[in-house]
Jmol script that loads the backbone (N, CA, C; Angstrom):
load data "model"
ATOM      1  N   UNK A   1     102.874  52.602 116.381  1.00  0.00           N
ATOM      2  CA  UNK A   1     103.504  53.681 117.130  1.00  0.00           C
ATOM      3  C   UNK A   1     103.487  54.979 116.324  1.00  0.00           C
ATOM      4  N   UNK A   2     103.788  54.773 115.026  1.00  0.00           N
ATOM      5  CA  UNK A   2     103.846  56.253 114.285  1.00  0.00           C
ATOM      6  C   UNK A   2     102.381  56.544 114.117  1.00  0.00           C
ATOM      7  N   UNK A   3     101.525  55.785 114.279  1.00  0.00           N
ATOM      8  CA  UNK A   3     100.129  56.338 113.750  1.00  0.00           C
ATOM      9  C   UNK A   3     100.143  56.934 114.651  1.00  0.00           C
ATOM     10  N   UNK A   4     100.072  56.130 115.918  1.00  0.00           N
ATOM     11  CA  UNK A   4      99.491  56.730 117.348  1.00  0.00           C
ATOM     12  C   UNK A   4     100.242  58.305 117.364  1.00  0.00           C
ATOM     13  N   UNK A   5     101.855  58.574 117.079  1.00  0.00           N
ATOM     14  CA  UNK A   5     102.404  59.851 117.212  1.00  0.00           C
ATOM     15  C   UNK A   5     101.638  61.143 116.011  1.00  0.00           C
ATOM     16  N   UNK A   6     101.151  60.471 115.078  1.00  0.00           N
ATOM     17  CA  UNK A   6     100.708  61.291 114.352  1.00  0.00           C
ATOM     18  C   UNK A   6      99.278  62.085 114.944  1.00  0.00           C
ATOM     19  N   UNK A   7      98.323  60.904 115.485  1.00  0.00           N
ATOM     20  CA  UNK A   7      97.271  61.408 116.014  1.00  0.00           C
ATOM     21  C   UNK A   7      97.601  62.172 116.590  1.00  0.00           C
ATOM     22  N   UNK A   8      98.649  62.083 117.875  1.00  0.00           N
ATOM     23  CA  UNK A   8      98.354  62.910 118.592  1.00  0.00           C
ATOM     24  C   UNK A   8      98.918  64.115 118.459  1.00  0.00           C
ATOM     25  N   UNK A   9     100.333  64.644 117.588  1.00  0.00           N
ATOM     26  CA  UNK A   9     100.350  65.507 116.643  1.00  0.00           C
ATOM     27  C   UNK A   9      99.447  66.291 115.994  1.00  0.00           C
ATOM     28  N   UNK A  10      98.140  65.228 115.123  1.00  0.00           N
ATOM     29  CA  UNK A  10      96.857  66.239 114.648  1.00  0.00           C
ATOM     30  C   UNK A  10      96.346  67.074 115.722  1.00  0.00           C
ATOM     31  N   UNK A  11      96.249  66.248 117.014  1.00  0.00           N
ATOM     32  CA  UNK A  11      95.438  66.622 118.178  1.00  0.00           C
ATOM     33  C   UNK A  11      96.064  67.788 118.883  1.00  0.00           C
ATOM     34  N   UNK A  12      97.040  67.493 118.602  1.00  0.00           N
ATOM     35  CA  UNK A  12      97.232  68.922 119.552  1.00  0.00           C
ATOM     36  C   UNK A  12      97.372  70.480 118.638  1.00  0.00           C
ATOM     37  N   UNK A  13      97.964  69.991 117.166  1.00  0.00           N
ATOM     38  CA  UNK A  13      97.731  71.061 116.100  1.00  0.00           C
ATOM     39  C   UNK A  13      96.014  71.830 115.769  1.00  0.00           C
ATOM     40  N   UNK A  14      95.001  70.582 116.409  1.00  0.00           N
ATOM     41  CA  UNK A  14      93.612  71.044 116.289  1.00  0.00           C
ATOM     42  C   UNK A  14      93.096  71.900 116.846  1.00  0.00           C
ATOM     43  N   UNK A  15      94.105  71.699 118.444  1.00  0.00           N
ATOM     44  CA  UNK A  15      94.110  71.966 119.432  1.00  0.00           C
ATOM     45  C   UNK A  15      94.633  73.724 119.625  1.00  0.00           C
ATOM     46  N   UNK A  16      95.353  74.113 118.923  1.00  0.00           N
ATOM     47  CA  UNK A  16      96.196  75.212 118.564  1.00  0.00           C
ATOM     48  C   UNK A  16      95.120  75.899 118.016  1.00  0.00           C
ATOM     49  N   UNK A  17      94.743  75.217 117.202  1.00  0.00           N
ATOM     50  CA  UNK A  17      94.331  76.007 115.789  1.00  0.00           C
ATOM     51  C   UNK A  17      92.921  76.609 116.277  1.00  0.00           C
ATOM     52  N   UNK A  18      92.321  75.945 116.969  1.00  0.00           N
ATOM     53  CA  UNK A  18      91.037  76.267 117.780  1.00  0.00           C
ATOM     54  C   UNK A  18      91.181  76.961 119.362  1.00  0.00           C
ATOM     55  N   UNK A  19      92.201  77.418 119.717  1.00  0.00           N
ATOM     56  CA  UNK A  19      92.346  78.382 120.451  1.00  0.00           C
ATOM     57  C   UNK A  19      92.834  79.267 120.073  1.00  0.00           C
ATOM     58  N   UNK A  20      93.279  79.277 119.070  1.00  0.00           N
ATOM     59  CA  UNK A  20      94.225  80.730 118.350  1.00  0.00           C
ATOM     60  C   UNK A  20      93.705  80.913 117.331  1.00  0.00           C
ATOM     61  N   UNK A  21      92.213  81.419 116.795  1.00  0.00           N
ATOM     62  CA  UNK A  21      92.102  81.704 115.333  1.00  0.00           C
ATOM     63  C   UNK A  21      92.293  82.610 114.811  1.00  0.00           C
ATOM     64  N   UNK A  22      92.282  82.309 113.076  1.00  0.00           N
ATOM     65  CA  UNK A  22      92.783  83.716 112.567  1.00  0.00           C
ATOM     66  C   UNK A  22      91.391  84.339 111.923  1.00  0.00           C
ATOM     67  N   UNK A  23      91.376  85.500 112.665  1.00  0.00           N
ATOM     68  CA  UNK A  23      90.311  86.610 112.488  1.00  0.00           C
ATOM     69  C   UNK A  23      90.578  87.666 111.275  1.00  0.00           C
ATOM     70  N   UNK A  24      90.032  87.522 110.432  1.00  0.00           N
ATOM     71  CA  UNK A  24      90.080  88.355 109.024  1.00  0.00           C
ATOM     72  C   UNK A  24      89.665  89.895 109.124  1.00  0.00           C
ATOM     73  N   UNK A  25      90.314  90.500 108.531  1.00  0.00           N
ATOM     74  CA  UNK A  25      90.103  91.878 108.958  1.00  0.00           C
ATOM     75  C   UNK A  25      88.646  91.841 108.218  1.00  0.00           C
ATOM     76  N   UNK A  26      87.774  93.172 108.902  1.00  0.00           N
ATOM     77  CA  UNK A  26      86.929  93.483 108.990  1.00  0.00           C
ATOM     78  C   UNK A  26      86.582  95.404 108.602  1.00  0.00           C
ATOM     79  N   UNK A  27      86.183  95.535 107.018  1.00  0.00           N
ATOM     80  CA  UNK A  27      86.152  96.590 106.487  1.00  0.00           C
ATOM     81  C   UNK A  27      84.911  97.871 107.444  1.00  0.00           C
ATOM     82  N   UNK A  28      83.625  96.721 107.752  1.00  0.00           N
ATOM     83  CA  UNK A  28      83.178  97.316 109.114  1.00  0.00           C
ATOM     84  C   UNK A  28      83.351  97.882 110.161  1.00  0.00           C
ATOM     85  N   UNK A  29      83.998  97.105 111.096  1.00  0.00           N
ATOM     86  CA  UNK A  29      85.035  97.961 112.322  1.00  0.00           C
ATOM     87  C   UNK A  29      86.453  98.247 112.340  1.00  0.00           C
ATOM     88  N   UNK A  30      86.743  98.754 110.866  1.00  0.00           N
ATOM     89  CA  UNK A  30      87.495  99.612 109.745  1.00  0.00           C
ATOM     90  C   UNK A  30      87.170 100.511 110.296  1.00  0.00           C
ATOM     91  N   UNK A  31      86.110 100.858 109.258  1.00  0.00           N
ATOM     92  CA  UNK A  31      85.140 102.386 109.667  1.00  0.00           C
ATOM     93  C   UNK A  31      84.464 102.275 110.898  1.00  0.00           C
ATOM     94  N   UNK A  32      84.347 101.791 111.741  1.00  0.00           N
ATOM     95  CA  UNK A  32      83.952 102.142 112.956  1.00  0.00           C
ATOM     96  C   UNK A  32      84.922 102.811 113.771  1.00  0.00           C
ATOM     97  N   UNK A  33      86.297 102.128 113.536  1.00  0.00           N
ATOM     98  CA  UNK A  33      87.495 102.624 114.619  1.00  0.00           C
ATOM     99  C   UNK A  33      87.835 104.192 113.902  1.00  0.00           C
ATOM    100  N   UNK A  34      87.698 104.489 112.252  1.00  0.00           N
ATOM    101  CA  UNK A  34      88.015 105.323 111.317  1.00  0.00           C
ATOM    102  C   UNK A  34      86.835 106.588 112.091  1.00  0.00           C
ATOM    103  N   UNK A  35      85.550 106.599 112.598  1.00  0.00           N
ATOM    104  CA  UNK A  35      84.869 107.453 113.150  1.00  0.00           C
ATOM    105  C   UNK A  35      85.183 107.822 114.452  1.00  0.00           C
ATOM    106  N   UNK A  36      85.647 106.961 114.849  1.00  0.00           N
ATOM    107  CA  UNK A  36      85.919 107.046 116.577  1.00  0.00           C
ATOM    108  C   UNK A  36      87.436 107.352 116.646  1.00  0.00           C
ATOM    109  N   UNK A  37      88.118 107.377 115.982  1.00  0.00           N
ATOM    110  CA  UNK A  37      89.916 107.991 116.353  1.00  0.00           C
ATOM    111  C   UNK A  37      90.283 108.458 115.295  1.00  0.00           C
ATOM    112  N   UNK A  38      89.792 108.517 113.732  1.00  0.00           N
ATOM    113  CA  UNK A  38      90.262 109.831 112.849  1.00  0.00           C
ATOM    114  C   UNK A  38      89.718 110.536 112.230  1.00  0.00           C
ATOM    115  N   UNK A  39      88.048 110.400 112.342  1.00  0.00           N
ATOM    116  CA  UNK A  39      87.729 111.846 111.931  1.00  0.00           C
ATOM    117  C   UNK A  39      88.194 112.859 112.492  1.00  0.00           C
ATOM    118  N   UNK A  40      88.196 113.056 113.196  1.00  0.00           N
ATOM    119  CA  UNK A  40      88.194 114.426 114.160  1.00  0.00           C
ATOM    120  C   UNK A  40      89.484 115.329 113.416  1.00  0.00           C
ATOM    121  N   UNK A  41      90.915 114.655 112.681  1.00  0.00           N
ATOM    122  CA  UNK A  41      91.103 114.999 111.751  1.00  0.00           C
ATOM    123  C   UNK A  41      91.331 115.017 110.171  1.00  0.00           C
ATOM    124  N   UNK A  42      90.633 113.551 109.684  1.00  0.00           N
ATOM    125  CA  UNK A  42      90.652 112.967 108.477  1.00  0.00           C
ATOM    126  C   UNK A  42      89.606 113.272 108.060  1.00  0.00           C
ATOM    127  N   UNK A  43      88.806 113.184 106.629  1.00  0.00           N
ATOM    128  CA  UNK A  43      87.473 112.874 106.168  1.00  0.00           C
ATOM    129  C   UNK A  43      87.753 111.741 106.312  1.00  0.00           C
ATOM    130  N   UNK A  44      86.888 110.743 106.164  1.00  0.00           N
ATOM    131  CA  UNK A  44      86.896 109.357 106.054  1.00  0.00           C
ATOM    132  C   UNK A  44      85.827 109.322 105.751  1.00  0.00           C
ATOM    133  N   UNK A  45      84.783 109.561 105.281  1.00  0.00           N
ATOM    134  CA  UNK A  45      83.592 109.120 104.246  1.00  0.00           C
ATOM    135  C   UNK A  45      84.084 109.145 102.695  1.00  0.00           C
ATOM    136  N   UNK A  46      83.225 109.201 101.956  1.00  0.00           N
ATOM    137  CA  UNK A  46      83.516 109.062 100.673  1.00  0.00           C
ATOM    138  C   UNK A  46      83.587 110.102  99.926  1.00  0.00           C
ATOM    139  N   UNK A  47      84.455 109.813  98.814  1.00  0.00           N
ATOM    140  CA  UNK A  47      84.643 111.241  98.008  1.00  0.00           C
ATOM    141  C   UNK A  47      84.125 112.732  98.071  1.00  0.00           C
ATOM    142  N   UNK A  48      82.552 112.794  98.152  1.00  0.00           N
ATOM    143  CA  UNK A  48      82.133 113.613  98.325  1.00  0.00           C
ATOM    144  C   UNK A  48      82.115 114.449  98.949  1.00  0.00           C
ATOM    145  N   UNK A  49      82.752 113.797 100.249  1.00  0.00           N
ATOM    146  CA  UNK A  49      83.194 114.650 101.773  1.00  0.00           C
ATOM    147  C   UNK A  49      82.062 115.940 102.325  1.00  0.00           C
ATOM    148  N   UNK A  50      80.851 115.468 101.800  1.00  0.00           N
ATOM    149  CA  UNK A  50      79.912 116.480 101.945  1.00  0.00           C
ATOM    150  C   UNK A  50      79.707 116.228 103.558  1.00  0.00           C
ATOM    151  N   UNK A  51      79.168 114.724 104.081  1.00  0.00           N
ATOM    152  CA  UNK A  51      79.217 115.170 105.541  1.00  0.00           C
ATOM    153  C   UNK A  51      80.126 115.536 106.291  1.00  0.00           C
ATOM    154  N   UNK A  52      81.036 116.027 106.203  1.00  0.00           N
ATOM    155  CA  UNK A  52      82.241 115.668 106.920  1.00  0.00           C
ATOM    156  C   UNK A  52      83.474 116.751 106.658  1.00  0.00           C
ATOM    157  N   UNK A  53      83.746 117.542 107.408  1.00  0.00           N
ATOM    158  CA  UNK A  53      84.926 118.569 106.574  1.00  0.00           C
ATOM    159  C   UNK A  53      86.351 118.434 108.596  1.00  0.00           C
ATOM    160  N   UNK A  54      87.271 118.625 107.527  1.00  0.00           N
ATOM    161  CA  UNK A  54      88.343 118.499 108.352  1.00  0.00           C
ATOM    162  C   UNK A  54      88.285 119.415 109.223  1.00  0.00           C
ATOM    163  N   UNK A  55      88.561 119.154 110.664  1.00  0.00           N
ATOM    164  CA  UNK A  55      88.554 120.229 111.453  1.00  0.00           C
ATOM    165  C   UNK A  55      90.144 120.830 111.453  1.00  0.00           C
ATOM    166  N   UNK A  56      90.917 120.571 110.974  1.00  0.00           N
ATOM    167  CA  UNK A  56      92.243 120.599 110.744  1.00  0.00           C
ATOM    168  C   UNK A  56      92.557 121.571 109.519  1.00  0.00           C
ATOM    169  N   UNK A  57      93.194 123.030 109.530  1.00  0.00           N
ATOM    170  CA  UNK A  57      93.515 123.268 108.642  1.00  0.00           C
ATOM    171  C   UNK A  57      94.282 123.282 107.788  1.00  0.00           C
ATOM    172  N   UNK A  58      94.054 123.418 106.349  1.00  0.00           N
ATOM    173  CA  UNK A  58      95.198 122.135 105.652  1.00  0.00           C
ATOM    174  C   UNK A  58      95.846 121.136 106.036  1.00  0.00           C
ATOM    175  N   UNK A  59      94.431 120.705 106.316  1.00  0.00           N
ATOM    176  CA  UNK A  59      94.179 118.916 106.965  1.00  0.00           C
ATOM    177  C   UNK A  59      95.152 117.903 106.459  1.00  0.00           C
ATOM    178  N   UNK A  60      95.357 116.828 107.389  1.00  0.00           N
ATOM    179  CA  UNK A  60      95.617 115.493 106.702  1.00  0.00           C
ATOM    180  C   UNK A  60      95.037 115.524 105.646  1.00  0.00           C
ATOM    181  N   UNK A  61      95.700 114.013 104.737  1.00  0.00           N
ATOM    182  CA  UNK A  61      94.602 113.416 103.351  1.00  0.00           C
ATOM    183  C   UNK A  61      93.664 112.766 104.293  1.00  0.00           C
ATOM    184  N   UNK A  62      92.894 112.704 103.263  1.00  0.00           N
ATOM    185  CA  UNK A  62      91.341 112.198 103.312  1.00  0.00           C
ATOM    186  C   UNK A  62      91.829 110.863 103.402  1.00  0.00           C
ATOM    187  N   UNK A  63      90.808 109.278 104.074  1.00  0.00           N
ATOM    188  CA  UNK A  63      90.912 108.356 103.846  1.00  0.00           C
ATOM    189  C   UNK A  63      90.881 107.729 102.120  1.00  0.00           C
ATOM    190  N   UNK A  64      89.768 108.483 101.386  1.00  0.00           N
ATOM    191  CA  UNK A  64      89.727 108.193 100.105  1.00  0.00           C
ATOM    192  C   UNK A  64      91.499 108.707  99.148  1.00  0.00           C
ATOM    193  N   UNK A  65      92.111 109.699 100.010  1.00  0.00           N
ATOM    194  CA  UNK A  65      93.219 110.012  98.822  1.00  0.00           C
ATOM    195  C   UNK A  65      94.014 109.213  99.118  1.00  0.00           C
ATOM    196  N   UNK A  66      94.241 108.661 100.623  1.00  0.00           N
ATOM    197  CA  UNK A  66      95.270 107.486 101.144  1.00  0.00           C
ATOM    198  C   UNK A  66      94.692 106.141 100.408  1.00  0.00           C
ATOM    199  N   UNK A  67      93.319 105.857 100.336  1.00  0.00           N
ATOM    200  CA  UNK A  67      93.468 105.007  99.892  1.00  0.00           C
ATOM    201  C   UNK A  67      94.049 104.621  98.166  1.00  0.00           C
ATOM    202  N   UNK A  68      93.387 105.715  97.524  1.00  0.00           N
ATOM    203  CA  UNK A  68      94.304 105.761  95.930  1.00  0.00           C
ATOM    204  C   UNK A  68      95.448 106.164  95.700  1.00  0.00           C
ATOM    205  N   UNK A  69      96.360 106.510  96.807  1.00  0.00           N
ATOM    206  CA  UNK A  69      97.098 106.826  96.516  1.00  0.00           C
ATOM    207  C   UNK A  69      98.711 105.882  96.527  1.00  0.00           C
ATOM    208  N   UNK A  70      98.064 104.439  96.237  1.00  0.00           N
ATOM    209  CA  UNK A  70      98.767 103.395  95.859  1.00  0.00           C
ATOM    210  C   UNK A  70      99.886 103.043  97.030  1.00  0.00           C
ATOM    211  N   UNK A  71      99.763 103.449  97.681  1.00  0.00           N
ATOM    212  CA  UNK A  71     100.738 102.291  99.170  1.00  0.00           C
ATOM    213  C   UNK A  71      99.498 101.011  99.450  1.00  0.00           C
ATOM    214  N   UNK A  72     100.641 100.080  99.419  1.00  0.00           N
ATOM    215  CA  UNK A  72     100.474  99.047  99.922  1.00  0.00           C
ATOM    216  C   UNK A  72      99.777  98.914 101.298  1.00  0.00           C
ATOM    217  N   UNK A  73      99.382  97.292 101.511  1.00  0.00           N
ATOM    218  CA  UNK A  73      98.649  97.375 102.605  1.00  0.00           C
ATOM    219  C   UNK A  73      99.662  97.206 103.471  1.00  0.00           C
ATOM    220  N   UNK A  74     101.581  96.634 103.109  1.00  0.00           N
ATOM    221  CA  UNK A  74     101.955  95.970 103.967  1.00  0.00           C
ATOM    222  C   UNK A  74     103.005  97.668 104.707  1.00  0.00           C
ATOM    223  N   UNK A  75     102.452  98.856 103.575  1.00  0.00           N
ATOM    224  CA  UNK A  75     103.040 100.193 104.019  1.00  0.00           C
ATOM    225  C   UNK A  75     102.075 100.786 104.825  1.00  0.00           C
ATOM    226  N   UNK A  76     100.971 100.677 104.555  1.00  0.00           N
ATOM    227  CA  UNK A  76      99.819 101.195 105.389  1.00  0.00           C
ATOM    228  C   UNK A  76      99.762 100.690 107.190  1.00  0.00           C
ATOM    229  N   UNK A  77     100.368  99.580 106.823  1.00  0.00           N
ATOM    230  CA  UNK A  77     100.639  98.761 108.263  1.00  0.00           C
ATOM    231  C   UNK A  77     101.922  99.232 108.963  1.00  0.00           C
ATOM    232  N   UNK A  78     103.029  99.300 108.578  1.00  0.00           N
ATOM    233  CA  UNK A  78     104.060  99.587 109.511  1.00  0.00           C
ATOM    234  C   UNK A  78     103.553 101.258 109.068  1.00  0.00           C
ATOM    235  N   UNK A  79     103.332 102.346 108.501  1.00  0.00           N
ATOM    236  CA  UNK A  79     102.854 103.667 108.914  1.00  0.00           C
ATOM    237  C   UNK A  79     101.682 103.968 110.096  1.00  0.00           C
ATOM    238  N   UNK A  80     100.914 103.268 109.917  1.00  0.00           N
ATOM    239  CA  UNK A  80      99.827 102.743 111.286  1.00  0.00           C
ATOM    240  C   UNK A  80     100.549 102.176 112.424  1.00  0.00           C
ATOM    241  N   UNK A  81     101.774 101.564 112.466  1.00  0.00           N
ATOM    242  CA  UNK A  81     101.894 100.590 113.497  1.00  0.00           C
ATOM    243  C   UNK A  81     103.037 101.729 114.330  1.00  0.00           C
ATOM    244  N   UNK A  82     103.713 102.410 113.566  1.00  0.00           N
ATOM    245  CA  UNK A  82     104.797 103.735 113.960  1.00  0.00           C
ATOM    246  C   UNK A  82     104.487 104.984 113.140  1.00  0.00           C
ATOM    247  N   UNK A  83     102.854 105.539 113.928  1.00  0.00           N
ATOM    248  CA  UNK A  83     102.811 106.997 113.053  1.00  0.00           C
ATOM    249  C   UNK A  83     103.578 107.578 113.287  1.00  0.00           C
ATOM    250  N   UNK A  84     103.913 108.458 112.580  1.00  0.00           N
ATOM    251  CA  UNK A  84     104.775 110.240 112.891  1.00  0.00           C
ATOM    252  C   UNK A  84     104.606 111.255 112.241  1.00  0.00           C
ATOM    253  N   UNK A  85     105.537 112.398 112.609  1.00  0.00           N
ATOM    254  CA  UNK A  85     104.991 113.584 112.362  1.00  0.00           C
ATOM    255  C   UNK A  85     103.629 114.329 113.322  1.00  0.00           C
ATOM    256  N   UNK A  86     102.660 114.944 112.680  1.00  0.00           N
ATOM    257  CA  UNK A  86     101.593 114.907 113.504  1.00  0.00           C
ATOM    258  C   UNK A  86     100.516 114.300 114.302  1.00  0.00           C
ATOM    259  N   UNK A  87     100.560 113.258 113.889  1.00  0.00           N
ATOM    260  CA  UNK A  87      99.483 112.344 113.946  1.00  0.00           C
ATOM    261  C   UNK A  87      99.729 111.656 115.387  1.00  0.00           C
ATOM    262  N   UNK A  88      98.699 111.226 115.861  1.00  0.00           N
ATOM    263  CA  UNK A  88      99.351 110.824 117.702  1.00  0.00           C
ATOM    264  C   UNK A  88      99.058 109.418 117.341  1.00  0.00           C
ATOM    265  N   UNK A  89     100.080 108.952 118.701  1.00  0.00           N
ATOM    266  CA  UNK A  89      99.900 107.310 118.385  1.00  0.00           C
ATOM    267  C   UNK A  89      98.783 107.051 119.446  1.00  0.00           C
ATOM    268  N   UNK A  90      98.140 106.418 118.744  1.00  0.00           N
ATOM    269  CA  UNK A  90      97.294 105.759 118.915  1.00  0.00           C
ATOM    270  C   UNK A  90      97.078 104.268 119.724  1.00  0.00           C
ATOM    271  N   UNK A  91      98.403 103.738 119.677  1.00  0.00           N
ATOM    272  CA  UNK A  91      98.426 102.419 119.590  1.00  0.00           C
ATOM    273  C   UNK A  91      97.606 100.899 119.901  1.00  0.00           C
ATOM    274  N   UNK A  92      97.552 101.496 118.415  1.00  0.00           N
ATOM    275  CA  UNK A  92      96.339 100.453 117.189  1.00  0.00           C
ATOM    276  C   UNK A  92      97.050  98.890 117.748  1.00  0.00           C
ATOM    277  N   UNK A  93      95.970  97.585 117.920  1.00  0.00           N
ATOM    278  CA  UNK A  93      96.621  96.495 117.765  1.00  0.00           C
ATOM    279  C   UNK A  93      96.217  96.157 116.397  1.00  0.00           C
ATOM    280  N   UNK A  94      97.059  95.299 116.459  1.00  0.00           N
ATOM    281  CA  UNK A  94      97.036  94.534 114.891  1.00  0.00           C
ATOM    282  C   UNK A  94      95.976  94.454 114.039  1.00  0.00           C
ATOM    283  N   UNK A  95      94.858  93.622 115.182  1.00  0.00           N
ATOM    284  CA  UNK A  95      93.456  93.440 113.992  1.00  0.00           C
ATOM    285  C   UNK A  95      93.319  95.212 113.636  1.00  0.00           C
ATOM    286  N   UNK A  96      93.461  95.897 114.904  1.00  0.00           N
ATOM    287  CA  UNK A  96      92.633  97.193 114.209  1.00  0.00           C
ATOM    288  C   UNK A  96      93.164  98.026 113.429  1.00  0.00           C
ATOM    289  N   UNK A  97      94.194  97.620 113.051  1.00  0.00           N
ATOM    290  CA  UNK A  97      95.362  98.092 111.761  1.00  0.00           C
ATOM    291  C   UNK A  97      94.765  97.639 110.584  1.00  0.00           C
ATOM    292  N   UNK A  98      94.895  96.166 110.507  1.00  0.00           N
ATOM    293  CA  UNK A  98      94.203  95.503 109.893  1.00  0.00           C
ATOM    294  C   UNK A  98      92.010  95.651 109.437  1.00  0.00           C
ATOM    295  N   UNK A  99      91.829  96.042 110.323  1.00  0.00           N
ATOM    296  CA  UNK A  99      90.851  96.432 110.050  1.00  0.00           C
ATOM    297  C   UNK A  99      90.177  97.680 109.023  1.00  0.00           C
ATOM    298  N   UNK A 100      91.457  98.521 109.433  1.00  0.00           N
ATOM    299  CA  UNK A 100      91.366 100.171 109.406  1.00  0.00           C
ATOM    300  C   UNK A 100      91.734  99.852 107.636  1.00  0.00           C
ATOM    301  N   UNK A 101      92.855  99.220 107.591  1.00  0.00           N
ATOM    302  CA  UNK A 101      93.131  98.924 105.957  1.00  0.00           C
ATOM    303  C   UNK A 101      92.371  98.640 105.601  1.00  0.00           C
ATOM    304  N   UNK A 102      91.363  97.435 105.846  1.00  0.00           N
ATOM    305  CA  UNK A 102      90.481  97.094 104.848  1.00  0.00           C
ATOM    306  C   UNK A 102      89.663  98.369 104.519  1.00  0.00           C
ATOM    307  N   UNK A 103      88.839  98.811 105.747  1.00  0.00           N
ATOM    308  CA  UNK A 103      88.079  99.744 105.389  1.00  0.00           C
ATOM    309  C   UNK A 103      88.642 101.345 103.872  1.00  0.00           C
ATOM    310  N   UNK A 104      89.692 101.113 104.480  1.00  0.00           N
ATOM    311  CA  UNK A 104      90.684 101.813 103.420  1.00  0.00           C
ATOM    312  C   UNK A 104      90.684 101.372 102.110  1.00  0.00           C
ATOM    313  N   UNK A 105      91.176 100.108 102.032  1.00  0.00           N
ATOM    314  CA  UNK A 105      91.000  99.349 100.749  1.00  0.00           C
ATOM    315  C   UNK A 105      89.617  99.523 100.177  1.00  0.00           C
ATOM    316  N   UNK A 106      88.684  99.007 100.964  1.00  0.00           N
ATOM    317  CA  UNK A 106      87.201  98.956 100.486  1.00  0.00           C
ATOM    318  C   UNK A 106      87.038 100.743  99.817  1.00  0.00           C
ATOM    319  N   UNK A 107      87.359 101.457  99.745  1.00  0.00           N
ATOM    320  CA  UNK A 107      87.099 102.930  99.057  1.00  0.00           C
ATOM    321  C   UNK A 107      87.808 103.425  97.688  1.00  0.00           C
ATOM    322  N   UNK A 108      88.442 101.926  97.688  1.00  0.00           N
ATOM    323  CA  UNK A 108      89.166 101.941  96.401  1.00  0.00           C
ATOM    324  C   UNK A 108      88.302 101.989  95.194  1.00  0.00           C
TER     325      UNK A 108
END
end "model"
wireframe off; spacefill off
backbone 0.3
color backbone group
């Protein structure tokens, strides 16, 4: 009897686990979502910022100064998840929060 409850315990935890997976952020469509909803007022290329100049005067930071500039990923997330001030919400879901960090991270 307990085996049998265990199986079917695994089975339905397999069962979970393979309809709900966990999708790892993605530093790629990071910067994809980073071209398509914040250039327009961030740099978000790299240091050099040669392609790319803020259309914003005395712009936001750059993705590269947010990213060195030592907040966490788990601050980068609730500031993404409730922007303010200027910045419009967007409202980012999770992966693409998650995404947007990595790409962030990755410029470290």
């Amino acid at each position: 009897m307990r085996l049998r409850l265990a199986a079917v315990i695994a089975a339905i935890a397999t069962a979970i686990a393979a309809s709900n997976p966990v999708v790892a952020a993605d530093a790629g469509r990071g910067a994809d979502l980073a071209r398509r909803w914040c250039a327009s007022c961030h740099v978000i290329g790299d240091s050099s910022g040669a392609s790319q100049q803020s259309s914003v005067p005395q712009g936001p930071p750059s993705f590269l100064s947010v990213a060195r500039g030592g907040s966490s990923p788990d601050e980068l997330r609730a500031f993404l998840s409730h922007p303010h001030g200027a910045m419009p919400d967007l409202s980012l879901t999770r992966i693409e929060i998650d995404d947007l960090i990595a790409y962030m991270t990755s410029l470290r």
